[in-house]
C-alpha positions as CSV (number, residue, x, y, z in Angstrom):
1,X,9.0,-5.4,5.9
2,X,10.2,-7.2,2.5
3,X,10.1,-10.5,1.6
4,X,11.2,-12.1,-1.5
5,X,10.6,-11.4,-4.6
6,X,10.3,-7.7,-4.3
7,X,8.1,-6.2,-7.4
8,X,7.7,-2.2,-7.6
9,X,4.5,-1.6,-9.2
10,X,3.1,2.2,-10.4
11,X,-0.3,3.2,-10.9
12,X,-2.3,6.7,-10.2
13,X,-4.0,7.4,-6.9
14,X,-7.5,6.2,-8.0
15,X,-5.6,2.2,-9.3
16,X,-3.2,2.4,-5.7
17,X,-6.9,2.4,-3.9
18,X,-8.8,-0.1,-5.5
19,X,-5.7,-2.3,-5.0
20,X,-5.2,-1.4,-1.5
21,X,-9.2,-2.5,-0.9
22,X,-8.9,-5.5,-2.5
23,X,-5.6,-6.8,-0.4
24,X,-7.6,-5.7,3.2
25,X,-10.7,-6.8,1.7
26,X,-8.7,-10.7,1.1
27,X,-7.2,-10.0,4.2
28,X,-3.6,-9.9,2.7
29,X,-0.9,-8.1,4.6
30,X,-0.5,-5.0,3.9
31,X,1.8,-1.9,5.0
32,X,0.9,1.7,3.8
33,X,2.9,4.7,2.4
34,X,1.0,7.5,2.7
35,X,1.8,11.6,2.3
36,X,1.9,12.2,6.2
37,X,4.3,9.7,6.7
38,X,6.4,11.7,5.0
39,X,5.7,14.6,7.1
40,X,6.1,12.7,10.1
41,X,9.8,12.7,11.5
42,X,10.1,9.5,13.4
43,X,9.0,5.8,13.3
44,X,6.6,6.9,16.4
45,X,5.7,9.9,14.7
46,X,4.8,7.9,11.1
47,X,2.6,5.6,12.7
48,X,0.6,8.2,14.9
49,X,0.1,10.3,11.2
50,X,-1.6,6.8,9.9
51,X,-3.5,6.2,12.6
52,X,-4.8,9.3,13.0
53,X,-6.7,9.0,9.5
54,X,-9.3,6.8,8.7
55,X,-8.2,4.1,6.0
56,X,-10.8,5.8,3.2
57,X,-9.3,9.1,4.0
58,X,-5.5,7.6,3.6
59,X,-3.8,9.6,1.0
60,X,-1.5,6.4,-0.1
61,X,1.3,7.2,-2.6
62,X,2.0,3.3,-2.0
63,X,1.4,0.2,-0.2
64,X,3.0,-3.2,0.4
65,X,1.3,-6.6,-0.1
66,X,2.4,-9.8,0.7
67,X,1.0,-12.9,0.1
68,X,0.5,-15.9,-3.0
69,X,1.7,-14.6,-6.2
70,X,-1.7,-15.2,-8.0
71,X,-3.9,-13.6,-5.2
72,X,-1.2,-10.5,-5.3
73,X,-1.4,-10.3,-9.2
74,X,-5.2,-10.2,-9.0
75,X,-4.9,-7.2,-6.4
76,X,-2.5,-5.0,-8.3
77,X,-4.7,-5.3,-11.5
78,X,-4.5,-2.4,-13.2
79,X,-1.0,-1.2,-12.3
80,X,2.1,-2.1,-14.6
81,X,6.0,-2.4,-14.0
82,X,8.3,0.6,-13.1
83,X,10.6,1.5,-15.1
């Protein structure tokens, strides 16, 4: 799921959204953390939660993006370093 460099980013719901659009809408990978998954009880059970929810009705605490570093930097705009 990781490669390297791993960066852990914060932002509030409205920033992890925009950011989220614009890695799917450069077709950057992408995997999602969102509050059913951590409902969900199993790996089978985590991806059934997801895909039972329409991606603008995802209710992402996070995400993962992989891809160049200056077409990452220019999705994450607007979120800064955790502490």
């Amino acid at each position: 799921m990781f490669g390297q460099p791993v960066v852990v980013l914060e932002a509030g719901a409205e920033v992890l959204t925009a950011a989220h659009g614009r890695a799917v809408g450069r077709g950057l990978p992408v995997s999602v953390f969102t509050e059913e998954l951590f409902a969900a009880g199993h790996d089978a059970a985590d991806r059934a939660a997801v895909a039972a929810v329409l991606r603008a009705g995802l209710a992402l605490v996070g995400f993962g993006v992989h891809g160049p570093r200056n077409a990452v930097d220019e999705v994450v705009e607007g979120a800064r370093m955790h502490p």
